[in-house]
MDTraj code that builds the backbone (N, CA, C; nanometers):
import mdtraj as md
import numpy as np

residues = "UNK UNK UNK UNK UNK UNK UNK UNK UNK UNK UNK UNK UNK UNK UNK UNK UNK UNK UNK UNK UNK UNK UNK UNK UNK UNK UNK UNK UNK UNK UNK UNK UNK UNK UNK UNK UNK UNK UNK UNK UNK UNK UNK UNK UNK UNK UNK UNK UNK UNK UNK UNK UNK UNK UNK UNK UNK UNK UNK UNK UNK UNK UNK UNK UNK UNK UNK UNK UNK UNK UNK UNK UNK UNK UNK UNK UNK UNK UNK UNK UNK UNK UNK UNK UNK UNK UNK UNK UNK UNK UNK".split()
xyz = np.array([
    [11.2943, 13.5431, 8.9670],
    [11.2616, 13.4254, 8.8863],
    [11.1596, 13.3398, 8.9601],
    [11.0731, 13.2974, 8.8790],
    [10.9667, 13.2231, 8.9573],
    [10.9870, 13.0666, 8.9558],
    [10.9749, 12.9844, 9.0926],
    [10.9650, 12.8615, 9.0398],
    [10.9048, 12.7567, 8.9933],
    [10.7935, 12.8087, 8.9859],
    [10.7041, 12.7152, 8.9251],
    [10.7241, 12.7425, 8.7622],
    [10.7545, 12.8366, 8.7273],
    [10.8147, 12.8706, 8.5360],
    [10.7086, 12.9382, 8.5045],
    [10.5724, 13.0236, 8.6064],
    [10.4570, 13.1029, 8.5454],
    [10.5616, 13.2626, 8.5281],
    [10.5198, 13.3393, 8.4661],
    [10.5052, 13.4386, 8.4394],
    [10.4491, 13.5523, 8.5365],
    [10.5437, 13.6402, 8.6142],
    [10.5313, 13.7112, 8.7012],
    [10.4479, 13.8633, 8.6370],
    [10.4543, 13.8425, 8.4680],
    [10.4077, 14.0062, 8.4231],
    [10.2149, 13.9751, 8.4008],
    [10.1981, 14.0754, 8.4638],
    [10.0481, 14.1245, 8.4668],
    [10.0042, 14.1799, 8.3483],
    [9.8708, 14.1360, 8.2999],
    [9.8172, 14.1824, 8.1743],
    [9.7358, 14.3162, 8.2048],
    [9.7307, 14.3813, 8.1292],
    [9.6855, 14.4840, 8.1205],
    [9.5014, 14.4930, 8.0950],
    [9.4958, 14.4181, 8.0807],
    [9.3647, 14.4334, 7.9861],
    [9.2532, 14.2381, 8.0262],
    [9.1426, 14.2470, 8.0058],
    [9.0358, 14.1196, 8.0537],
    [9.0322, 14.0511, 7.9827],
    [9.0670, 13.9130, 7.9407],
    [9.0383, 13.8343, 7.8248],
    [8.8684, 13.8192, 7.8068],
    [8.8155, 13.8287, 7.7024],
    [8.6614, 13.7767, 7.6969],
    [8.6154, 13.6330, 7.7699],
    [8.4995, 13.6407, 7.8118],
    [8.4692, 13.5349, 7.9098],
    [8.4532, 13.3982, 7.7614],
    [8.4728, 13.3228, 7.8502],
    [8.4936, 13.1698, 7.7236],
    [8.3412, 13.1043, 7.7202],
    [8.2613, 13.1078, 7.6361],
    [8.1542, 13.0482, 7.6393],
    [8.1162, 12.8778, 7.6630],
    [8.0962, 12.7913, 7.6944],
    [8.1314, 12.6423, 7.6495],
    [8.0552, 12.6109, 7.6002],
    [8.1137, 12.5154, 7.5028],
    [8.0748, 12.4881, 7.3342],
    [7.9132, 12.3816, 7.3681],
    [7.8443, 12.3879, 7.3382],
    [7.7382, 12.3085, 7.3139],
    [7.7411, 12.1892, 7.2696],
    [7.7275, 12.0555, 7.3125],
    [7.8016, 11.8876, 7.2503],
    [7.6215, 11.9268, 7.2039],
    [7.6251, 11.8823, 7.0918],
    [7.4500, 11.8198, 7.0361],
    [7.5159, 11.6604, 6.9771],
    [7.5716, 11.6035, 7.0319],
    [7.5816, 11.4291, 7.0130],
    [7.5886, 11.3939, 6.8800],
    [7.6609, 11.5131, 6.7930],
    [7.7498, 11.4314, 6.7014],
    [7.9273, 11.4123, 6.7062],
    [7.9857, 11.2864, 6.6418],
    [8.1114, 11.2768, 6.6665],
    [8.1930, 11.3713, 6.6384],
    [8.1592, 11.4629, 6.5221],
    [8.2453, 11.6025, 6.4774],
    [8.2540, 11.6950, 6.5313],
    [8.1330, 11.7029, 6.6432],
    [8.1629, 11.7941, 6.7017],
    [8.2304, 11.7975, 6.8669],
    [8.2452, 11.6326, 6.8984],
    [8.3221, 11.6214, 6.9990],
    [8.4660, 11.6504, 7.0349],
    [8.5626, 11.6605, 7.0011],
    [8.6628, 11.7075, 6.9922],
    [8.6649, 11.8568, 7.0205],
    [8.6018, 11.9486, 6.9657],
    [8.5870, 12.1250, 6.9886],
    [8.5052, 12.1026, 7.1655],
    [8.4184, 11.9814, 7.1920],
    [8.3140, 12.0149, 7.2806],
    [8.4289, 12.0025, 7.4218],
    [8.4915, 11.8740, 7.4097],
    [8.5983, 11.7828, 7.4745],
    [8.6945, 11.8908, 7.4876],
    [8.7563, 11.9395, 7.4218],
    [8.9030, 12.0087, 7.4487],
    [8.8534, 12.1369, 7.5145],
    [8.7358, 12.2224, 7.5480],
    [8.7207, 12.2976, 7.6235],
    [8.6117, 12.2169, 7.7798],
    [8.5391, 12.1081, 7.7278],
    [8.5241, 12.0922, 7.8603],
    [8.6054, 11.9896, 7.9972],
    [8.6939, 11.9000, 7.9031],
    [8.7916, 11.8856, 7.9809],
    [8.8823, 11.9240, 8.1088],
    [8.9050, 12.1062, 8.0575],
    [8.8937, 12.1878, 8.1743],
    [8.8684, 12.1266, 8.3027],
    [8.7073, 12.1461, 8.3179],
    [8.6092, 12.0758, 8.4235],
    [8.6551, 11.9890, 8.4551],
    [8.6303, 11.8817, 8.3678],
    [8.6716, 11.7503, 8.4461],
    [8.7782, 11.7115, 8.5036],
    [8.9094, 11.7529, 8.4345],
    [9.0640, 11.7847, 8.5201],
    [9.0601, 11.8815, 8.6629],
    [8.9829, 11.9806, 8.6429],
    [8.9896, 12.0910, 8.7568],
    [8.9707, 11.9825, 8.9219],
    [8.9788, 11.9445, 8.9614],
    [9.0087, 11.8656, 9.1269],
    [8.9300, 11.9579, 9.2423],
    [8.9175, 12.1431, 9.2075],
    [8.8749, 12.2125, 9.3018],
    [8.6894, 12.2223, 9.2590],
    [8.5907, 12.1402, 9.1670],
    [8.5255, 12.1871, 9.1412],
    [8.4783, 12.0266, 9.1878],
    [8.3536, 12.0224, 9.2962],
    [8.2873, 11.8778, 9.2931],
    [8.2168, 11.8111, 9.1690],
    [8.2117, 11.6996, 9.2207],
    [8.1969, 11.5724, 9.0886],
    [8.0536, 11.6280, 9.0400],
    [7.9841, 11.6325, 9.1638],
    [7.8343, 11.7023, 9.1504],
    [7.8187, 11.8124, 9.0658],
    [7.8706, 11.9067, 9.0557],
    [7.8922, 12.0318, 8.9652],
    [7.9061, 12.0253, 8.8376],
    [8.0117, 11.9608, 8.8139],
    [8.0749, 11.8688, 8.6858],
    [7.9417, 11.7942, 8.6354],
    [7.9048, 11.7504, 8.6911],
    [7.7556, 11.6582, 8.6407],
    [7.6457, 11.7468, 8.6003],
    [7.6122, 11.8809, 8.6361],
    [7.5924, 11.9606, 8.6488],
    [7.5947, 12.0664, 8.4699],
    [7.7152, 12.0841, 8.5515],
    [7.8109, 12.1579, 8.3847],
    [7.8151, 12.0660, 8.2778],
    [7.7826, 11.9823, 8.2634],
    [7.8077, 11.8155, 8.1488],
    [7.6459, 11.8375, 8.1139],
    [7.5710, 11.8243, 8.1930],
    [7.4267, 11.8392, 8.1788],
    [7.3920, 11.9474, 8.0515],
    [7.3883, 12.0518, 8.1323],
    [7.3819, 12.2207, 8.0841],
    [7.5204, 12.2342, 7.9907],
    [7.6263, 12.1393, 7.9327],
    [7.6198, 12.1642, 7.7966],
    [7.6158, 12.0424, 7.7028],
    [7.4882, 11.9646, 7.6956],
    [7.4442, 11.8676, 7.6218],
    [7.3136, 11.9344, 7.5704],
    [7.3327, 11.9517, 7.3895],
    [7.2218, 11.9702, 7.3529],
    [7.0926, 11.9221, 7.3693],
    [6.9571, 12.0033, 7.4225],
    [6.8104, 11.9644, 7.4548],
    [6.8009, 11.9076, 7.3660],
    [6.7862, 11.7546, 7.3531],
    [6.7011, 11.6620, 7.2944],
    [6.8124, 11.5377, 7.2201],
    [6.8740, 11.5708, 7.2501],
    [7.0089, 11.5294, 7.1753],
    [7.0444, 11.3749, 7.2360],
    [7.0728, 11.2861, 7.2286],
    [7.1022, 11.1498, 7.2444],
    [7.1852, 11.1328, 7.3806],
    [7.3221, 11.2145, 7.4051],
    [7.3783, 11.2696, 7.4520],
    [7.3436, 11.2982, 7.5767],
    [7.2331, 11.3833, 7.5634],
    [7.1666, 11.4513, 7.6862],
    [7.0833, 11.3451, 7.7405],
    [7.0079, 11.2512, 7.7140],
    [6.9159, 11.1612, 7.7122],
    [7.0435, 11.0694, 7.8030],
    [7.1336, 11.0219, 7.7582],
    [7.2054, 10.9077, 7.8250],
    [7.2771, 10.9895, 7.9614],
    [7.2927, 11.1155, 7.9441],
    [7.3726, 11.1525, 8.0935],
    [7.1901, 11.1812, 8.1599],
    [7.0985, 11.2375, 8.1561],
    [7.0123, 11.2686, 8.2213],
    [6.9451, 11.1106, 8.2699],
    [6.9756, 11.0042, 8.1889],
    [6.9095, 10.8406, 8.2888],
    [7.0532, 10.8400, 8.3941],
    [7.0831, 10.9138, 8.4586],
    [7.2061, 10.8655, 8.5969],
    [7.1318, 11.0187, 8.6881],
    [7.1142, 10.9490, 8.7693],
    [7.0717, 11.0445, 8.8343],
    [7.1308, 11.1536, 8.9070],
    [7.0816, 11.2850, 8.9375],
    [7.2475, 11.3790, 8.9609],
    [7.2800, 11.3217, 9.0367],
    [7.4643, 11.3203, 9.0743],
    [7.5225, 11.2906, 9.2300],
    [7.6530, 11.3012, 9.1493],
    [7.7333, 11.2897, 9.2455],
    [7.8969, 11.3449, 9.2263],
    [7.9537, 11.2169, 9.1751],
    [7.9007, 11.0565, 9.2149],
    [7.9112, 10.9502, 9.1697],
    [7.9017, 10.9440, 9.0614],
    [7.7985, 10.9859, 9.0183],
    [7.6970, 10.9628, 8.8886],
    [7.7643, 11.0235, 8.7683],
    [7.8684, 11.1508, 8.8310],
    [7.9591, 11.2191, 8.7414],
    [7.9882, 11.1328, 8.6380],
    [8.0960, 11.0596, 8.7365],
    [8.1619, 10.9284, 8.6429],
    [8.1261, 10.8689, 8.5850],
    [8.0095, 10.7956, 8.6302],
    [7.9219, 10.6594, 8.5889],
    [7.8639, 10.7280, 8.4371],
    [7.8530, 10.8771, 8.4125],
    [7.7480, 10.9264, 8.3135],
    [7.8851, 10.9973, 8.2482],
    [7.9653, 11.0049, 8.2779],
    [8.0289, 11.0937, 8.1560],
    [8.1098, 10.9479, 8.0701],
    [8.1839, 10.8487, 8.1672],
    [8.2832, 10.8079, 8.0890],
    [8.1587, 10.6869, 7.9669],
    [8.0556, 10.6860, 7.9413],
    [7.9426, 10.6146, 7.8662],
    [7.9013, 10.7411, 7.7364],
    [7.9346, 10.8563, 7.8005],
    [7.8775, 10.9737, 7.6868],
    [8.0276, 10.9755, 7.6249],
    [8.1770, 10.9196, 7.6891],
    [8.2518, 10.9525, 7.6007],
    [8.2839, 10.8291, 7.5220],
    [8.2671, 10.6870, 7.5157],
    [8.2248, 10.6190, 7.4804],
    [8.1427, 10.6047, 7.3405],
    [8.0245, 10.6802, 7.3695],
    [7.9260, 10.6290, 7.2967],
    [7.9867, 10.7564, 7.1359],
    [8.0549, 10.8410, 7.1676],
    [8.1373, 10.9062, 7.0856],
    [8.2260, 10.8651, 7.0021],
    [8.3167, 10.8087, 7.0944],
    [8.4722, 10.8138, 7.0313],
    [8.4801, 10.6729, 6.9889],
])
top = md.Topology()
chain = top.add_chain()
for i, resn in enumerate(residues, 1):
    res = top.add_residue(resn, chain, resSeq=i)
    for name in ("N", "CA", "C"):
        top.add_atom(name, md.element.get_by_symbol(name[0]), res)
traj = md.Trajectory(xyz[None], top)
């Protein structure tokens, strides 16, 4: 019995790699964009810098969105300062 409550049985087979969803800076489509990139931003083993990074590269080219995280300049700081304004300017 395991204690953490994971599942000791091995899959047989590769799940398909997960693509992440493209935000183009409308509100309908935040929610589908959010619930897979969340991931990221919860993950603790991946720097802030990266995350800023990955937030970047999936904000649609030209998109409003992309425009407000690309005025913060990269840095692991900037993570913060630029995502919690893109979730904001959403929700």
């Amino acid at each position: 019995m395991s204690v953490s409550g994971e599942s000791s049985t091995k899959r047989n087979f590769r799940l398909p790699r997960i693509e992440l969803k493209e935000f183009n800076g409308h509100v309908r489509s935040w929610i589908g964009f959010w619930g897979q990139f969340k991931k990221i931003d919860e993950d603790e083993t991946i720097d802030n810098i990266d995350k800023f990074e990955y937030m970047l590269q999936a904000m649609e080219e030209g998109s409003q969105a992309r425009s407000l995280v690309e005025s913060f300049s990269p840095s692991g700081e900037n993570y913060v300062e630029g995502s919690e304004p893109a979730q904001e300017q959403v929700c």
